[in-house]
C-alpha positions, 0 to 999 in steps of 0.5 A, spaced: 116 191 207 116 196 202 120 203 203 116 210 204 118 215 202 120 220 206 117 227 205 122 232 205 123 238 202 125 237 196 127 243 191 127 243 184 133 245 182 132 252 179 131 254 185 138 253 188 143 258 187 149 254 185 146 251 179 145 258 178 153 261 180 156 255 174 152 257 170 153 264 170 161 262 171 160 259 163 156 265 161 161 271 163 166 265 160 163 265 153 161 273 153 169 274 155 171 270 149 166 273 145 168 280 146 176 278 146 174 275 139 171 281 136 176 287 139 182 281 135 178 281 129 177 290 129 184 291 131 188 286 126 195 287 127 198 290 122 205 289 122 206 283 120 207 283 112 203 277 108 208 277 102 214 276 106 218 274 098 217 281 095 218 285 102 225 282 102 226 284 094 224 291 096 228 291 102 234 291 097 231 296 093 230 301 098 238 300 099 239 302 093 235 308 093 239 310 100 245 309 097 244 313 092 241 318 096 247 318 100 251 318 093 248 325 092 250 327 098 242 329 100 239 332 106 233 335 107 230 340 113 223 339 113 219 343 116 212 342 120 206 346 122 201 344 127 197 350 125 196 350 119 198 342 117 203 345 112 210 342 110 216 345 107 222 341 105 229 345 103 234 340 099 241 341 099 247 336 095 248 334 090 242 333 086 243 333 079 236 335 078 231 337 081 224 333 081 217 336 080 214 332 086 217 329 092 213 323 097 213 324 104 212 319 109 210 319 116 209 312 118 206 309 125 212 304 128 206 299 130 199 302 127 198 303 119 192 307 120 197 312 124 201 313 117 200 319 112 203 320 106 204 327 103 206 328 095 210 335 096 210 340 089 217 344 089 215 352 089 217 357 086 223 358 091 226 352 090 222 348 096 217 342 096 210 344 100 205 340 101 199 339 107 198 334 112 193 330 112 193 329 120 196 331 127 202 326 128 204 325 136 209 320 138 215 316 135 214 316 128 218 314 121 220 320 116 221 318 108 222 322 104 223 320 097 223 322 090 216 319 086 220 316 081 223 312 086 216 310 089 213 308 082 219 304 080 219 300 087 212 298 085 214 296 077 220 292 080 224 296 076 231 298 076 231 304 082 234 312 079 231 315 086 232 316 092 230 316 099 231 318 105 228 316 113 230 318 119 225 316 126 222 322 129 219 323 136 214 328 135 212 332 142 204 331 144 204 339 148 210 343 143 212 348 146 212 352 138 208 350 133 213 348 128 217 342 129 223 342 124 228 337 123 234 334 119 234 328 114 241 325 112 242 320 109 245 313 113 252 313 113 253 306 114 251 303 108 
C-alpha cells in the first residue's frame, strides 16, 4: 500500500506573515547598525589625543609658561561683545614688555569644532582687540597667551611667554551684550 497525499492547503512561504516578521527584525537590525556606524564615524570623538608622548611634553611647557606668567604676576580683563564680536583684553603686572600680538583661545571641553582661536593686536590705548570668529555659549576654556609662547610650543623650544587659562561659563540669554571677566594666573603652582 502506497500512501496518498493528502490534498491540504498548503501555502508557499512568502505568503506567510512570520517569515516575513524575522526577516523584517534583520532588516530593521542591519539598517540600525548602519546608521549607528555612519553617525560614529561623522562624530569622531575628538577629545582623545593621538600622540600621547608629545602631549605630555607640552603639558610641561605649558607649566612652564603658567609659571611665568604667575612670576610677572599677570591678569587680564577680557572683555567680549556678543554684538559686534569684538574682544578687548587689559594687561596689568609686571610685564617687562609688551608684545605686539597676543593669542586668545576659546576652547569646547568636548568638541574641537566649538574652539576659536583670535590673535589680539595691541592698540593704540595699550589694550589688545581682536573679532570673534563665532557665538561661544556654555562652559568654555579661556587662553590667553603670548604667541611667542604659542610658536615656541610647536618648535619644542625653551619656553619666554606666558599663558594664562581660566574656565568660563558663558550665559546662552545675556542679560547685557558684553561679558567681562578676569584672568589670573593659577597660584598653585
Amino acid at each position: 500500500m502506497t500512501a496518498k497525499p493528502r490534498d491540504e492547503d498548503v501555502s508557499v512561504w512568502y505568503k506567510e506573515p512570520w517569515p516575513w516578521f524575522i526577516i523584517g527584525i534583520m532588516l530593521v537590525t542591519f539598517a540600525w547598525g548602519f546608521v549607528q556606524v555612519s553617525v560614529s564615524m561623522k562624530q569622531a570623538d575628538t577629545v582623545v589625543k593621538d600622540n600621547y608622548y608629545k602631549a605630555g611634553r607640552a603639558i610641561n611647557a605649558d607649566l612652564a609658561r603658567d609659571k611665568n606668567a604667575a612670576e610677572l604676576n599677570l591678569k587680564a580683563v577680557v572683555s567680549m561683545d556678543r554684538l559686534t564680536g569684538e574682544v578687548h583684553v587689559r594687561l596689568s603686572g609686571d610685564n617687562p614688555e609688551q608684545a605686539d600680538k597676543l593669542l586668545l583661545r576659546i576652547m569646547s571641553p568636548t568638541l574641537a569644532r566649538q574652539d576659536d582661536e583670535i590673535t589680539l593686536r595691541l592698540s593704540a590705548t595699550g589694550s589688545y582687540v581682536g573679532q570673534l570668529n563665532k557665538s561661544h555659549y556654555g562652559r568654555r576654556y579661556i587662553q590667553l597667551e603670548t604667541l611667542q609662547g604659542a610658536e615656541v610650543l610647536a618648535h619644542e623650544q625653551s619656553l619666554k611667554g606666558w599663558r594664562l587659562d581660566q574656565e568660563v561659563q558663558f550665559e546662552e540669554n545675556p542679560e547685557n551684550e558684553v561679558h567681562s571677566f578676569t584672568l589670573a594666573p593659577d597660584t598653585h603652582l
